[in-house]
N, C-alpha and C positions, 0 to 999 in steps of 0.2 A: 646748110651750115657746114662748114670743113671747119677741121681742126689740123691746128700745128703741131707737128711733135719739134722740139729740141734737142739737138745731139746732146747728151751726157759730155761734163767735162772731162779732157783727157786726164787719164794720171800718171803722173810722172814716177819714173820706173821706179821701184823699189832701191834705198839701199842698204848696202853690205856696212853693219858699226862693227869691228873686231874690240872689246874690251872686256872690262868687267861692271856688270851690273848690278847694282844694291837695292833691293828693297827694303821700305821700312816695315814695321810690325802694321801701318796703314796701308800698304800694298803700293805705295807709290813709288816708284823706281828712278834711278838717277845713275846716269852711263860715269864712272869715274874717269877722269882727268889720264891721260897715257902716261902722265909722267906715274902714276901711283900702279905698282904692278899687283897682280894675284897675290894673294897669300895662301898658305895649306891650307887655312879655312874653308876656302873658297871652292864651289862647285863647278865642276868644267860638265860644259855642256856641249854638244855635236848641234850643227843645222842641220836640220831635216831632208 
């Protein structure tokens, strides 16, 4: 008896979103629109 392995699908690279992103109090997040900028509010966070 042999067995098949199947290559894993590729994945296509990672990318780079530059904006601001909101979560609601349900944790679900939503990338805002470019025209709407940061406010003071807002946390600025670095990539790792």
């Amino acid at each position: 008896m042999t067995t098949t392995l199947e290559h894993p699908p590729l994945h296509s690279p990672a990318e780079t979103a530059t904006g601001v992103l909101d979560i609601d109090a349900a944790g679900k997040g939503r990338l805002r629109p470019a025209a709407l900028l940061p406010t003071p509010a807002d946390l600025t966070v670095s990539p790792p």
